[in-house]
VMD Tcl script that builds the backbone (N, CA, C; Angstrom):
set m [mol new atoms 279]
animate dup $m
set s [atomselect $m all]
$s set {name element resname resid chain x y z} {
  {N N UNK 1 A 0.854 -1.164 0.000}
  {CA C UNK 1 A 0.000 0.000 0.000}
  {C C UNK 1 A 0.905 1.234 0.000}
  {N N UNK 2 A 0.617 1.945 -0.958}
  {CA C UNK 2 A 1.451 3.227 -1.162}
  {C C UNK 2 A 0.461 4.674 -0.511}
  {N N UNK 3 A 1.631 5.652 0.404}
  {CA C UNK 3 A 1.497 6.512 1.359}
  {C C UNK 3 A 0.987 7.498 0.129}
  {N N UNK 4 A -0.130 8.820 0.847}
  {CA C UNK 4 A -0.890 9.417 0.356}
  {C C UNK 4 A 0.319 10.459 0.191}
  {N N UNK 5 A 0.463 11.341 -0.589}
  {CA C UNK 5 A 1.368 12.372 -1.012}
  {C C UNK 5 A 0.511 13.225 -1.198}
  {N N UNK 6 A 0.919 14.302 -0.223}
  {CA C UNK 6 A 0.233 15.599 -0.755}
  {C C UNK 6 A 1.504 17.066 -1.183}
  {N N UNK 7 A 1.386 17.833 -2.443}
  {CA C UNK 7 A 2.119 18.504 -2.381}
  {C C UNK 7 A 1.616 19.876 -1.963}
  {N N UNK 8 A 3.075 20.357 -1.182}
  {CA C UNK 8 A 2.478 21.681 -1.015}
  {C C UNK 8 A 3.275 22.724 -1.332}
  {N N UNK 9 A 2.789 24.016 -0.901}
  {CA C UNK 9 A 2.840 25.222 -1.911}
  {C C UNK 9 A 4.718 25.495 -1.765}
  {N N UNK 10 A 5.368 25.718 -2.481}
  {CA C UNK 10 A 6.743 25.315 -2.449}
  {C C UNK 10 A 7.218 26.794 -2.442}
  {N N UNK 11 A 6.066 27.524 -2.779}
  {CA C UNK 11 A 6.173 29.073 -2.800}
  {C C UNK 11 A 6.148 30.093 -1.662}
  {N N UNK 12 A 5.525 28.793 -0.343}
  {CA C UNK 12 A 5.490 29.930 0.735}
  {C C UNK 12 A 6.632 30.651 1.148}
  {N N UNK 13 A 6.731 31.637 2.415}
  {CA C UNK 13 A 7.508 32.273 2.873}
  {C C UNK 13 A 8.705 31.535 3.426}
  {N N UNK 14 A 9.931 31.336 2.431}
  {CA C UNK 14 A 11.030 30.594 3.266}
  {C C UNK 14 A 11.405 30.857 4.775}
  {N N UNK 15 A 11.158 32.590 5.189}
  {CA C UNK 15 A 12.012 32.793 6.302}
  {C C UNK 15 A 10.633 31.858 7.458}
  {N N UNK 16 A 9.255 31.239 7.122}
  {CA C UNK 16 A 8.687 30.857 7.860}
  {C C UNK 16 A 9.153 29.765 8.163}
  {N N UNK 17 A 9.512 28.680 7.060}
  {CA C UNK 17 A 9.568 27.197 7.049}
  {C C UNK 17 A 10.703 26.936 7.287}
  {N N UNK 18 A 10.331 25.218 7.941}
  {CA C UNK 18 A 11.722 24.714 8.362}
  {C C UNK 18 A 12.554 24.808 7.475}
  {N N UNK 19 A 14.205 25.092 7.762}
  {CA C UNK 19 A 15.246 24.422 6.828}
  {C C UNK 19 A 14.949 23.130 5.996}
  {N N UNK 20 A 14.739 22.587 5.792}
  {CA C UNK 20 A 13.988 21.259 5.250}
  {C C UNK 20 A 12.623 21.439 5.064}
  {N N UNK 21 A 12.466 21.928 3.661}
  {CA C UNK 21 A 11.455 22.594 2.976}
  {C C UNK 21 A 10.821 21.165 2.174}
  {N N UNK 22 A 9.914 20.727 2.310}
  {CA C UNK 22 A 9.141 19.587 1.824}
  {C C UNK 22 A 8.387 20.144 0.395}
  {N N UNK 23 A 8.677 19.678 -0.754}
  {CA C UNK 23 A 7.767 19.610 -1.930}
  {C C UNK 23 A 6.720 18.898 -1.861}
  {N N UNK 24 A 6.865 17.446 -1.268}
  {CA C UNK 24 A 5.991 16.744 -0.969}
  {C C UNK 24 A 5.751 16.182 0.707}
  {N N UNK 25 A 4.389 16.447 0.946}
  {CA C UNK 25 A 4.387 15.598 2.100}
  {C C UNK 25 A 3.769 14.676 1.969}
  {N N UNK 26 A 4.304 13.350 3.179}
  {CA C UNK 26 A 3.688 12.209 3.197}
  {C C UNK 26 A 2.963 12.595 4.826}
  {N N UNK 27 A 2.166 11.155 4.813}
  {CA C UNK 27 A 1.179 11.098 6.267}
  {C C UNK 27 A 2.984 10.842 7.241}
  {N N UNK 28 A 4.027 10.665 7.413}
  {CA C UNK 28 A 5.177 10.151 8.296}
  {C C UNK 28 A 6.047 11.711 8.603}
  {N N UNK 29 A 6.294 12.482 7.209}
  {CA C UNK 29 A 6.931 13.700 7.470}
  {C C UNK 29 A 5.657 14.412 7.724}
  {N N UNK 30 A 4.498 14.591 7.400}
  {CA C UNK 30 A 3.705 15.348 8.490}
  {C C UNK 30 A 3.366 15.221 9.818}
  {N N UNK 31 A 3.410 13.794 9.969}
  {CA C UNK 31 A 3.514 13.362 11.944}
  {C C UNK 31 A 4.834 13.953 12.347}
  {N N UNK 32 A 5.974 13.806 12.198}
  {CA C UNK 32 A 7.083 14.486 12.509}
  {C C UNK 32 A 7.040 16.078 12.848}
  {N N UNK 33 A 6.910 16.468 11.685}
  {CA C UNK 33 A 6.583 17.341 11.750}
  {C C UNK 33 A 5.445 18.409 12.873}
  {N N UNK 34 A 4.414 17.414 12.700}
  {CA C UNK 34 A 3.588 18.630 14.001}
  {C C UNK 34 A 3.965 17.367 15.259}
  {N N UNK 35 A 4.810 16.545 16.042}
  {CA C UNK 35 A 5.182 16.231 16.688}
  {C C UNK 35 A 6.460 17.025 17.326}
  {N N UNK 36 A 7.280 17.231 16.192}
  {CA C UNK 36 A 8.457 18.114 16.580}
  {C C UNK 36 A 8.050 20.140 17.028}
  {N N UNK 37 A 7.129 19.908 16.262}
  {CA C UNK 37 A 6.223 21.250 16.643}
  {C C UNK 37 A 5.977 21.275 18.188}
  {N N UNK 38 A 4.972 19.879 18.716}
  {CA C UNK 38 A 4.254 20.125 19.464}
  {C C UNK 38 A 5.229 20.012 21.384}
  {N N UNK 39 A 6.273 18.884 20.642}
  {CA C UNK 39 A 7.263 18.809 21.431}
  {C C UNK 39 A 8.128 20.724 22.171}
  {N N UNK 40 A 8.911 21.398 21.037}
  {CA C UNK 40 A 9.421 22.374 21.043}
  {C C UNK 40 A 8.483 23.802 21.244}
  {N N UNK 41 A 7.168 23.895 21.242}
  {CA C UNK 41 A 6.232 24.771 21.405}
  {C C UNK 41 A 4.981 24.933 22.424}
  {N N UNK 42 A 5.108 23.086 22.999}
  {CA C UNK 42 A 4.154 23.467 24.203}
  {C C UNK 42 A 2.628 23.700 23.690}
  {N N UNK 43 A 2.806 23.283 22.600}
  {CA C UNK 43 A 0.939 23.564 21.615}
  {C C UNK 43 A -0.016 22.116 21.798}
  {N N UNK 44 A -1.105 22.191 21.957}
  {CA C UNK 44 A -1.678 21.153 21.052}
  {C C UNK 44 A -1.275 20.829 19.905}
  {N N UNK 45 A -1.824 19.140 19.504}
  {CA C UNK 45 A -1.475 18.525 18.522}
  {C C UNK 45 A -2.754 19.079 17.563}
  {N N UNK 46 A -3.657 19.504 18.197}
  {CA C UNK 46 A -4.932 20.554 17.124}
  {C C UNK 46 A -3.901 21.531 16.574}
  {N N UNK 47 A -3.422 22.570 17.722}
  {CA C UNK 47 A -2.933 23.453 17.042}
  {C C UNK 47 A -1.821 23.438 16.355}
  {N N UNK 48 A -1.067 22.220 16.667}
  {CA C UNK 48 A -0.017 22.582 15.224}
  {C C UNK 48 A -0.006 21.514 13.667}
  {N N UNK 49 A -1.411 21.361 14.066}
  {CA C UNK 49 A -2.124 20.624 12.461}
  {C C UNK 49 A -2.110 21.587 11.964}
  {N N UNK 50 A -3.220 22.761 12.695}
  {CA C UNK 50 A -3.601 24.234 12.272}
  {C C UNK 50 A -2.641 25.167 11.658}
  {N N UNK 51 A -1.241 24.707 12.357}
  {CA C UNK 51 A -0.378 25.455 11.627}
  {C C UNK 51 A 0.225 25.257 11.019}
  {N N UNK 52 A 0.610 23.848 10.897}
  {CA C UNK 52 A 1.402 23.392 9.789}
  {C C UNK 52 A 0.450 23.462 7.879}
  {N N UNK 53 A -0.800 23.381 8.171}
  {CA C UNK 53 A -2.221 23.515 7.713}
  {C C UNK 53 A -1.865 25.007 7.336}
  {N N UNK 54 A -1.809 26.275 7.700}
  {CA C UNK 54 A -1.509 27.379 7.425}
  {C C UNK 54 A 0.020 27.630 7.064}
  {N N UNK 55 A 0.877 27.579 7.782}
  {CA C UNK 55 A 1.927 27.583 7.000}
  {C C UNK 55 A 2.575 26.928 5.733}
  {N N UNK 56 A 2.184 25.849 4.975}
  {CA C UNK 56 A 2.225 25.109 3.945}
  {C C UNK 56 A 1.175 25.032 2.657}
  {N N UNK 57 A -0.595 25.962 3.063}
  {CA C UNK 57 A -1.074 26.608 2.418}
  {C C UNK 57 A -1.872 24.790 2.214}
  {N N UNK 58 A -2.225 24.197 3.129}
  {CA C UNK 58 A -2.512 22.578 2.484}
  {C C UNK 58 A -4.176 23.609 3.042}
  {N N UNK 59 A -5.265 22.616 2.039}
  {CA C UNK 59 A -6.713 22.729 2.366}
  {C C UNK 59 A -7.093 21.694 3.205}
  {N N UNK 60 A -7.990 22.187 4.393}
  {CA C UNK 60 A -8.476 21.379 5.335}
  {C C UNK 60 A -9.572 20.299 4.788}
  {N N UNK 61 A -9.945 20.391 3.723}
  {CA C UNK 61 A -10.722 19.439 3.079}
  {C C UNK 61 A -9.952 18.003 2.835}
  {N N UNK 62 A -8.360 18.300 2.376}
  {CA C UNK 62 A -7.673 17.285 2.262}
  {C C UNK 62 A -6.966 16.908 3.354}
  {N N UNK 63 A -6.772 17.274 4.447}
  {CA C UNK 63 A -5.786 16.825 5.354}
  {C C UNK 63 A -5.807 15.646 6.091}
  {N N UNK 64 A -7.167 15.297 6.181}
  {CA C UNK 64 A -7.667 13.643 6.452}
  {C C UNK 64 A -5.867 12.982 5.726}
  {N N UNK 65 A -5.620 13.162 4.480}
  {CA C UNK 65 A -4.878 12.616 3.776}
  {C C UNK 65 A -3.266 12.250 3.887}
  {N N UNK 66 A -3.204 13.191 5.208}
  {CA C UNK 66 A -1.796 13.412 5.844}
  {C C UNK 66 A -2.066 12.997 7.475}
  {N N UNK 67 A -3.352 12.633 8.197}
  {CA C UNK 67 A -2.978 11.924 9.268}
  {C C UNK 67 A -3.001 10.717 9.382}
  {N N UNK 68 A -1.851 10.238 10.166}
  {CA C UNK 68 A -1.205 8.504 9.954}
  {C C UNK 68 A -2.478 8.698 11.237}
  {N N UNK 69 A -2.932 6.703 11.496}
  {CA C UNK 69 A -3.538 6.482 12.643}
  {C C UNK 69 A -2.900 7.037 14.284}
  {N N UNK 70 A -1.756 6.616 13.801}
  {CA C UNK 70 A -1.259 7.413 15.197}
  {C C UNK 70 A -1.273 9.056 15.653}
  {N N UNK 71 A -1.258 9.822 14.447}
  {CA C UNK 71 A -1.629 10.791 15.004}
  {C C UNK 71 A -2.932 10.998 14.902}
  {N N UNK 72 A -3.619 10.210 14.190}
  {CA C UNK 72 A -5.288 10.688 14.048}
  {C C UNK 72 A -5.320 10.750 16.111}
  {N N UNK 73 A -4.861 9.203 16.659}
  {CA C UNK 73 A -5.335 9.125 18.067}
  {C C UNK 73 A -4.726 10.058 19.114}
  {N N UNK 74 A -3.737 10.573 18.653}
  {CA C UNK 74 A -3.522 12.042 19.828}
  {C C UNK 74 A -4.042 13.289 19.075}
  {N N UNK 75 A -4.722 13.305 18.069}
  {CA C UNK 75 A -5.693 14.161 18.110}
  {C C UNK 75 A -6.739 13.714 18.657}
  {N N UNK 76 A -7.373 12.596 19.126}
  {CA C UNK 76 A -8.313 12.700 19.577}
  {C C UNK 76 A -8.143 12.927 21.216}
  {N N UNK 77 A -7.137 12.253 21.877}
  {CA C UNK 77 A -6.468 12.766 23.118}
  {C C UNK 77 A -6.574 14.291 23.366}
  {N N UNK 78 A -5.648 14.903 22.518}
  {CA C UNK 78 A -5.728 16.431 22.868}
  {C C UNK 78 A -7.334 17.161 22.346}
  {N N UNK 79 A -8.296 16.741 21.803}
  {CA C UNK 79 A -9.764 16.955 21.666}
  {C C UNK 79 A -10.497 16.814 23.195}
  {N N UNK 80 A -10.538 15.382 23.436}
  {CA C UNK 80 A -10.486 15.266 24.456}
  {C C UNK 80 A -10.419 16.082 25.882}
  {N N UNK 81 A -9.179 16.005 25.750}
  {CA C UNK 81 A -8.654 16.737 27.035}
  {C C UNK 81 A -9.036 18.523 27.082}
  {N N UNK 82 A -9.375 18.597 26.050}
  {CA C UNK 82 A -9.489 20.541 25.264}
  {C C UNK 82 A -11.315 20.284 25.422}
  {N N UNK 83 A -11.653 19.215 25.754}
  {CA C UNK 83 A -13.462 19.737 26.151}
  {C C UNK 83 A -13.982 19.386 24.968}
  {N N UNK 84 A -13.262 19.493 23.685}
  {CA C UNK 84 A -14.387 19.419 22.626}
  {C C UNK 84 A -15.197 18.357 22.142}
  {N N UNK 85 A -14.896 17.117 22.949}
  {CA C UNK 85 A -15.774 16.229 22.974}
  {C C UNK 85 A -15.719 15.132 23.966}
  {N N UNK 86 A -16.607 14.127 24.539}
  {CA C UNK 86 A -16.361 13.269 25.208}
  {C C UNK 86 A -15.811 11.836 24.620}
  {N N UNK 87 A -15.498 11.231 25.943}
  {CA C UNK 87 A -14.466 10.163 25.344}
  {C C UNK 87 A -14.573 9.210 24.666}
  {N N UNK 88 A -15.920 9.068 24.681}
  {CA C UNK 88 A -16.439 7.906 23.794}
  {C C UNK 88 A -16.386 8.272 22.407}
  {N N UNK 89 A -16.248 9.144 21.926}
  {CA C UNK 89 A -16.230 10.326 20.275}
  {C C UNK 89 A -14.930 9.769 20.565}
  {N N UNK 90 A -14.611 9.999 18.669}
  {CA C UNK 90 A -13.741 10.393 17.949}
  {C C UNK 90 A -14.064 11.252 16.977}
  {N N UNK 91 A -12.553 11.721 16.758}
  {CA C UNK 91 A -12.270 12.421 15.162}
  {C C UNK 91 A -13.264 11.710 13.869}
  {N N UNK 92 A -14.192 12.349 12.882}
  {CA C UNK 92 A -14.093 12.159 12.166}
  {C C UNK 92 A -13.136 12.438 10.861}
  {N N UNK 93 A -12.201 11.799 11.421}
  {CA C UNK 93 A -10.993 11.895 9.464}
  {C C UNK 93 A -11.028 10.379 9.582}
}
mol reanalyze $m
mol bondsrecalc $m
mol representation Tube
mol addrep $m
């Protein structure tokens, strides 16, 4: 089974993005990614979907397409824990 590739905007603001500027993301460099975020920033794993989601210019219609199961389930953890739903819910992606 081959990983969902999404490309993104290659045009954004360099001085925003990491040194390691992704043409393409997969569902593995986007877990990294808002993991290493969430690690170094003290954010929710909501909020640095949201930003990696804004800084890379990806549409929230597609992003289902970039969470691996493992992070689908600490988004539902940090949902959770943030009130926005009870525990028996999940994420729909």
């Amino acid at each position: 089974m081959s990983e969902n590739v999404i490309v993104v905007n290659p045009n954004a603001d360099d001085s925003e993005l990491p040194e390691e500027k992704f043409e393409f993301m997969t569902p593995n460099k986007f877990q990294l990614l808002v993991e290493t975020y969430v690690a170094e920033n003290d954010v929710s794993y909501i909020d640095a979907v949201l930003f990696y989601c804004d800084l890379y210019e990806i549409e929230f219609d597609i992003i289902g397409k970039l969470i691996s199961s493992n992070l689908k389930e600490k988004l539902n953890v940090s949902a959770i824990e943030a009130g926005y739903f009870k525990e028996e819910s999940s994420l729909p992606i």
